[in-house]
mmCIF file as gemmi writes it, N, C-alpha and C atoms, coordinates in Angstrom:
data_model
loop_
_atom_site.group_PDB
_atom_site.id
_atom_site.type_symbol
_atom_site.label_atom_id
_atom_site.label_alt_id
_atom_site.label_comp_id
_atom_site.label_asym_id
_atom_site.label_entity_id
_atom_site.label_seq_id
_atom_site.pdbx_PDB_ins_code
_atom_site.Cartn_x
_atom_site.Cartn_y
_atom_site.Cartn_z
_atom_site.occupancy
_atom_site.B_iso_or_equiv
_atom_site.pdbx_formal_charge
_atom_site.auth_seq_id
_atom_site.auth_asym_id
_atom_site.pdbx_PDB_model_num
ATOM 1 N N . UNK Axp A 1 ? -13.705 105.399 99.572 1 0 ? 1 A 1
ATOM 2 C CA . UNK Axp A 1 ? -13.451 105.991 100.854 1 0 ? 1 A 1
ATOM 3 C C . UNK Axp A 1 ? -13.548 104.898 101.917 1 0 ? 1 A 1
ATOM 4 N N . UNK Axp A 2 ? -12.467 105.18 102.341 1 0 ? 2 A 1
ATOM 5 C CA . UNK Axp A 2 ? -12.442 103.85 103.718 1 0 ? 2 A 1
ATOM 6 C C . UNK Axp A 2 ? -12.53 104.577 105.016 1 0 ? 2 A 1
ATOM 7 N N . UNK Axp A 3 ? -13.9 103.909 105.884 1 0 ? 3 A 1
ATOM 8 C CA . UNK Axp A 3 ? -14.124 104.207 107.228 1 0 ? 3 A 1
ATOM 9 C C . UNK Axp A 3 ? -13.816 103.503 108.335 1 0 ? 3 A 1
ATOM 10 N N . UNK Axp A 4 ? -13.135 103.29 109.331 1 0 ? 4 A 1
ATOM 11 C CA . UNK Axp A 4 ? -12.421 102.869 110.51 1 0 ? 4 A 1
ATOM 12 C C . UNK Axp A 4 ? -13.782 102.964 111.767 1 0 ? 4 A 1
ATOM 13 N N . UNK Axp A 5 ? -13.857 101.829 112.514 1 0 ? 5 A 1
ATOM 14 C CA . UNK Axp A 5 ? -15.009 101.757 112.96 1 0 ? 5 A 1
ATOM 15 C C . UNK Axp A 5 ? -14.442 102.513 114.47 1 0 ? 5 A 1
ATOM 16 N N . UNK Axp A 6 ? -15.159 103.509 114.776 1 0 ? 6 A 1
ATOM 17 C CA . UNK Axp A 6 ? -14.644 104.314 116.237 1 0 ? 6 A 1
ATOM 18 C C . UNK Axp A 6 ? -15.277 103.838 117.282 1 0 ? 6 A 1
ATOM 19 N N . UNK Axp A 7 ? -16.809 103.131 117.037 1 0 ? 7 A 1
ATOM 20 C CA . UNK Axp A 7 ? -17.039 102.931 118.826 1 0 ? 7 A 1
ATOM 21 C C . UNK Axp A 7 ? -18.151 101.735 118.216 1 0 ? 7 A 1
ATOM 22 N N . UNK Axp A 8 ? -18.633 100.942 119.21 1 0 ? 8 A 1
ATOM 23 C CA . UNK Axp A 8 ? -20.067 100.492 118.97 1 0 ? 8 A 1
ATOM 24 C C . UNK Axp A 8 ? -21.355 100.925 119.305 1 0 ? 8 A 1
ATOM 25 N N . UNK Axp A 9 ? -22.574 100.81 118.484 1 0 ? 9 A 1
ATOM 26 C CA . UNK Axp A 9 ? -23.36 101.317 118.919 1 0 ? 9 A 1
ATOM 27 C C . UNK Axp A 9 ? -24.236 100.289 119.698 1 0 ? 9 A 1
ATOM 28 N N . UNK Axp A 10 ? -23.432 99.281 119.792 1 0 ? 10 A 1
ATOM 29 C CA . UNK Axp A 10 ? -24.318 98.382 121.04 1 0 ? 10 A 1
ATOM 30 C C . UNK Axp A 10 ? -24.46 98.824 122.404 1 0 ? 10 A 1
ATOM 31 N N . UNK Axp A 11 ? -25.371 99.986 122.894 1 0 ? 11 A 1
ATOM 32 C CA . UNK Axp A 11 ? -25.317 100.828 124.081 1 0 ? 11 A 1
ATOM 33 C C . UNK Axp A 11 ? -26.557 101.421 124.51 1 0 ? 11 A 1
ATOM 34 N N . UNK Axp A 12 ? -26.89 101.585 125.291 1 0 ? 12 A 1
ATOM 35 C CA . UNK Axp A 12 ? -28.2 101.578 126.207 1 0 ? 12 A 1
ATOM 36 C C . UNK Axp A 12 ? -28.322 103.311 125.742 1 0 ? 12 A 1
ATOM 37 N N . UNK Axp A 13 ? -29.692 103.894 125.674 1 0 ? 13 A 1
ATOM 38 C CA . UNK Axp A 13 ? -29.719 105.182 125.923 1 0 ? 13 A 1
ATOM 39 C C . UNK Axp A 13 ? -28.852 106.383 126.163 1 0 ? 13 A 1
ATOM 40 N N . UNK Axp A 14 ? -28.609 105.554 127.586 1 0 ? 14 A 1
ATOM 41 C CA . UNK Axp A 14 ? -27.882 107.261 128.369 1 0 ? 14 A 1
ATOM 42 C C . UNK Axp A 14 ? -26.146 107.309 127.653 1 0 ? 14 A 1
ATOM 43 N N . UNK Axp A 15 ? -25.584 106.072 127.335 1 0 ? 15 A 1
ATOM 44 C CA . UNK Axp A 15 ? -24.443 105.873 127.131 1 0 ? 15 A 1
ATOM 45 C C . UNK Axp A 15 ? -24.553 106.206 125.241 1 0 ? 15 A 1
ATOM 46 N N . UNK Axp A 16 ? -25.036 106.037 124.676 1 0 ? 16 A 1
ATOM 47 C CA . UNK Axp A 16 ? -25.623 106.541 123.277 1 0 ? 16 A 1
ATOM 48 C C . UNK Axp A 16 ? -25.875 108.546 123.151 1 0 ? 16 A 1
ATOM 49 N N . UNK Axp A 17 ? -26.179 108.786 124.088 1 0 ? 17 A 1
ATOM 50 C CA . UNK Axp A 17 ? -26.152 110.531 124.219 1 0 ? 17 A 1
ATOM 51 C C . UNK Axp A 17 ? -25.323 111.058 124.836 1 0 ? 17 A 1
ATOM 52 N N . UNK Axp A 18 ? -24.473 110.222 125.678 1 0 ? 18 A 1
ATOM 53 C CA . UNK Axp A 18 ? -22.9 110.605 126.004 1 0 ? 18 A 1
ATOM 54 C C . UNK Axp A 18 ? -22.173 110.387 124.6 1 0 ? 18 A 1
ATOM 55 N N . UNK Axp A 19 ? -22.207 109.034 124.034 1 0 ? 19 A 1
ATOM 56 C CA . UNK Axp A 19 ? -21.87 109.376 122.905 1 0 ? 19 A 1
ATOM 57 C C . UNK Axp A 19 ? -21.974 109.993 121.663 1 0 ? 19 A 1
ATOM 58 N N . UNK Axp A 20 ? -23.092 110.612 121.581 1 0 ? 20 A 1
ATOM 59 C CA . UNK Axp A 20 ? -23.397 111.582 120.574 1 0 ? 20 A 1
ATOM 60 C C . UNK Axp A 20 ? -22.656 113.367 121.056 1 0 ? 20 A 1
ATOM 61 N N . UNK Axp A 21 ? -22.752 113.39 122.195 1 0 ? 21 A 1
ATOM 62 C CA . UNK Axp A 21 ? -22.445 114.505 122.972 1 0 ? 21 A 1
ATOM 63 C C . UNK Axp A 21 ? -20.513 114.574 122.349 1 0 ? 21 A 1
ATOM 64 N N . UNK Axp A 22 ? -20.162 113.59 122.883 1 0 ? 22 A 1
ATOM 65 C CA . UNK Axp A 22 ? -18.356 113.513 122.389 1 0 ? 22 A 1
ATOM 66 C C . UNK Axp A 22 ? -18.065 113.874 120.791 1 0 ? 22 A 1
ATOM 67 N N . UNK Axp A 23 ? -18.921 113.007 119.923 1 0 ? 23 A 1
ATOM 68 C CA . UNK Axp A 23 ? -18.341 112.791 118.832 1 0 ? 23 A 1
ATOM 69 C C . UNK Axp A 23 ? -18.892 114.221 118.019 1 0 ? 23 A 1
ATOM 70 N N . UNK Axp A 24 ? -19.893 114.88 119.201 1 0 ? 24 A 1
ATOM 71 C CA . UNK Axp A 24 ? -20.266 116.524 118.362 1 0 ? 24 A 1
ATOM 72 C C . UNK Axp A 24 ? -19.461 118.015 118.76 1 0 ? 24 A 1
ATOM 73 N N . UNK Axp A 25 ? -18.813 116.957 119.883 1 0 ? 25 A 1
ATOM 74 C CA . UNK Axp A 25 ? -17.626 117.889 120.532 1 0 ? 25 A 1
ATOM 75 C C . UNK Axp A 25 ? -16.118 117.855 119.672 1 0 ? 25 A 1
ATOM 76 N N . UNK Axp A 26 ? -16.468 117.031 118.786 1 0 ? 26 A 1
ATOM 77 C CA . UNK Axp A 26 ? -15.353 116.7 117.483 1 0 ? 26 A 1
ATOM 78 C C . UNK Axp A 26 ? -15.358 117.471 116.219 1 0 ? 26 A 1
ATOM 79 N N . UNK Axp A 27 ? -16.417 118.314 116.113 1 0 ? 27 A 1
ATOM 80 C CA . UNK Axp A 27 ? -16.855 118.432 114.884 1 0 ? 27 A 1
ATOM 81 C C . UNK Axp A 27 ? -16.442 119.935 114.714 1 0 ? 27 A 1
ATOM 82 N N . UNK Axp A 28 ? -15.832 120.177 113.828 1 0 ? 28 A 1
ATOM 83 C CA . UNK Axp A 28 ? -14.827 121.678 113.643 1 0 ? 28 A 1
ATOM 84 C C . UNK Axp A 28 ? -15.854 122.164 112.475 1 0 ? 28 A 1
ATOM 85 N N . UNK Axp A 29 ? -16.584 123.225 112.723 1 0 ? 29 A 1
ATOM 86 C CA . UNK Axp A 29 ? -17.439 123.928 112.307 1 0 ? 29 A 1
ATOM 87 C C . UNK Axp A 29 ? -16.886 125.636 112.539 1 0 ? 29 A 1
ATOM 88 N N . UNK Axp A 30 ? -15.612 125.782 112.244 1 0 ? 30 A 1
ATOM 89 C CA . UNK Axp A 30 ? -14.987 127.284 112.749 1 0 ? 30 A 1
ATOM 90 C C . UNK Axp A 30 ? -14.326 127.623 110.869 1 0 ? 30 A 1
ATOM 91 N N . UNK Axp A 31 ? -14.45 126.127 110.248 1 0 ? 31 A 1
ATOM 92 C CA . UNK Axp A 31 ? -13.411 126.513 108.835 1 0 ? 31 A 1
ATOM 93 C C . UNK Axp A 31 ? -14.885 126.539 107.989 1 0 ? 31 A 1
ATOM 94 N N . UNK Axp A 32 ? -15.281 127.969 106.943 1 0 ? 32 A 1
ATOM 95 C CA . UNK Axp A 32 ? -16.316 127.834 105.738 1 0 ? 32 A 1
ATOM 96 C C . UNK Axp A 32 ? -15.883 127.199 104.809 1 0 ? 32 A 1
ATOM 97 N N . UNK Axp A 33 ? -16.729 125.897 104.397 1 0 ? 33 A 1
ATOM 98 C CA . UNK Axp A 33 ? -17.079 125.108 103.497 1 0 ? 33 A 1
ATOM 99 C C . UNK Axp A 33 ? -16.832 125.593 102.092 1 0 ? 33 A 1
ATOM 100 N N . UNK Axp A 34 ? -16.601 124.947 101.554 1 0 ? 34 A 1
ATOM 101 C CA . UNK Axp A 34 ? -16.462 125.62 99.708 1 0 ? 34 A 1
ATOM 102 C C . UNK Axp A 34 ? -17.754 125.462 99.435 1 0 ? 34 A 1
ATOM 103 N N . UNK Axp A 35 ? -17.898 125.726 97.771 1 0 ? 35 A 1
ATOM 104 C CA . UNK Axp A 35 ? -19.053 125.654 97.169 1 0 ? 35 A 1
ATOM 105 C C . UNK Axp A 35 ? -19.391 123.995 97.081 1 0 ? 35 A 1
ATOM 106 N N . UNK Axp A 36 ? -20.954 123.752 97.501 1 0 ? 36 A 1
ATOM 107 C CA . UNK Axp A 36 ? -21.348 122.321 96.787 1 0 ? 36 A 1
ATOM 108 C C . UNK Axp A 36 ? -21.356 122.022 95.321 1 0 ? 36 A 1
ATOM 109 N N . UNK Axp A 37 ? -21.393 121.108 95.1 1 0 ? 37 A 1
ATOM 110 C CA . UNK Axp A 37 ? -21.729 120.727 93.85 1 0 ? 37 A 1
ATOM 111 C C . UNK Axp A 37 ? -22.946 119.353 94.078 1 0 ? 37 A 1
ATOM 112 N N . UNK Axp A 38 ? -23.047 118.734 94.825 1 0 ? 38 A 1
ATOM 113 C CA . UNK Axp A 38 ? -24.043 117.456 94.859 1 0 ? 38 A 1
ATOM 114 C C . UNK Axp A 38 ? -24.003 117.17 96.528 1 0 ? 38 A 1
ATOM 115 N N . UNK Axp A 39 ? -25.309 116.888 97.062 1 0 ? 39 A 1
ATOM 116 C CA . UNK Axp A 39 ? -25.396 116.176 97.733 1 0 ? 39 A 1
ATOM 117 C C . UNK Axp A 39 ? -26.361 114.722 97.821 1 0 ? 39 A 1
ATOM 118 N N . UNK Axp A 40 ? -25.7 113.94 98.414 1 0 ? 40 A 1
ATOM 119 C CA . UNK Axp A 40 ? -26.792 112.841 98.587 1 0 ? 40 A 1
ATOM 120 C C . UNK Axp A 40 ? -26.602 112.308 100.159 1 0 ? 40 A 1
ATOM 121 N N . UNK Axp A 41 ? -28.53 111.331 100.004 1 0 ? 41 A 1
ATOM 122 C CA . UNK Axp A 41 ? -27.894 110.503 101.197 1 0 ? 41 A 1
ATOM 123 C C . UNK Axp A 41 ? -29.585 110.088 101.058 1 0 ? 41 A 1
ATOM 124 N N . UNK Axp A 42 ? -29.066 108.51 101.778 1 0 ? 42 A 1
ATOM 125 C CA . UNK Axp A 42 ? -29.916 107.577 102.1 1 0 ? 42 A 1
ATOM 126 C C . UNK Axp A 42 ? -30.274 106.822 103.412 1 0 ? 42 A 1
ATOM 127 N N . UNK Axp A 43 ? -31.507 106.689 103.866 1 0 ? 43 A 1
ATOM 128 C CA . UNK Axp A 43 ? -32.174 106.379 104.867 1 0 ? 43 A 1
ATOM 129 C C . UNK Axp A 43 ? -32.8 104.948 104.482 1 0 ? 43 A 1
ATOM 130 N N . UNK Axp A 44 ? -32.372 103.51 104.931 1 0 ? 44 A 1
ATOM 131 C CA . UNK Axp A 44 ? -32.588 102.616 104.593 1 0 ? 44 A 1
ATOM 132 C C . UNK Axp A 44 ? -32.71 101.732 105.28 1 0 ? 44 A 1
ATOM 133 N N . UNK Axp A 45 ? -33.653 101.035 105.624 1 0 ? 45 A 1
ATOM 134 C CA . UNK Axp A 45 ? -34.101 100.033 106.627 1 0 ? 45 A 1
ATOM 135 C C . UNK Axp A 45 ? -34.521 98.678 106.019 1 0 ? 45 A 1
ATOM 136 N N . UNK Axp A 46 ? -34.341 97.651 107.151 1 0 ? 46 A 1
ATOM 137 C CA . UNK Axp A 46 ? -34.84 95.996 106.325 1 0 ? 46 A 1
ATOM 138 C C . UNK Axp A 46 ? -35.252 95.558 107.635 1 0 ? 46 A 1
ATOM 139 N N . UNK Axp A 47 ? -36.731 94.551 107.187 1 0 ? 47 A 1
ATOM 140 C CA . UNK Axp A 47 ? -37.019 93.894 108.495 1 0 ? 47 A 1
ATOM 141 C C . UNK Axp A 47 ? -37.048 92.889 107.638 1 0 ? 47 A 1
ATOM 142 N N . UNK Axp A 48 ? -36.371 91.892 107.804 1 0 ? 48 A 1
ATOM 143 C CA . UNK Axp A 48 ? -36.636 89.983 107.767 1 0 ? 48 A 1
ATOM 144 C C . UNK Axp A 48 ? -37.708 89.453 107.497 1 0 ? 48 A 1
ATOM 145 N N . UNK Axp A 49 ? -38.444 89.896 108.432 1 0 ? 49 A 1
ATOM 146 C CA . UNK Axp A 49 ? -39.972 89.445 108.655 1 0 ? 49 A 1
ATOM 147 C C . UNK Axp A 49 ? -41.066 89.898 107.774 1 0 ? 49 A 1
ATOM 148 N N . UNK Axp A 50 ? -40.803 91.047 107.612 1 0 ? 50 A 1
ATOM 149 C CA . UNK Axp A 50 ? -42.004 91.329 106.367 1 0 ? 50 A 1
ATOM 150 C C . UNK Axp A 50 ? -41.786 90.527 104.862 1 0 ? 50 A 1
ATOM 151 N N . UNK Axp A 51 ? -43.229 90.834 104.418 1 0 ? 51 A 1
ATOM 152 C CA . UNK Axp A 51 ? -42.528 89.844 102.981 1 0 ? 51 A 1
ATOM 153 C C . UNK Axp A 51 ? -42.788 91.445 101.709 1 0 ? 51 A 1
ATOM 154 N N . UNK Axp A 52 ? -42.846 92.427 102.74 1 0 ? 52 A 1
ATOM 155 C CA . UNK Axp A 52 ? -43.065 93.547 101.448 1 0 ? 52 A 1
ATOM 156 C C . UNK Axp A 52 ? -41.468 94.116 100.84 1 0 ? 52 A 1
């Protein structure tokens, strides 16, 4: 799956919740979903600096 980069998130606060505000004003939640079969997802962070 190929993703196309839409905005940067190099942005101060207030301009970061304008942009969250738009891109949730995008989101078509009027069509029901089929059945799942799997979900996943990952939350993943790195700091440089630690040595753990």
């Amino acid at each position: 799956m190929e993703f196309r980069e839409r905005h940067s998130w190099d942005v101060d606060p207030s301009q970061a919740r304008a942009l969250q505000e738009a891109l949730a004003a995008e989101v078509d939640a009027s069509t029901p979903l089929g059945p799942w079969e799997t979900v996943a997802a990952a939350d993943v962070s790195f700091n440089n600096t630690d040595s753990r």
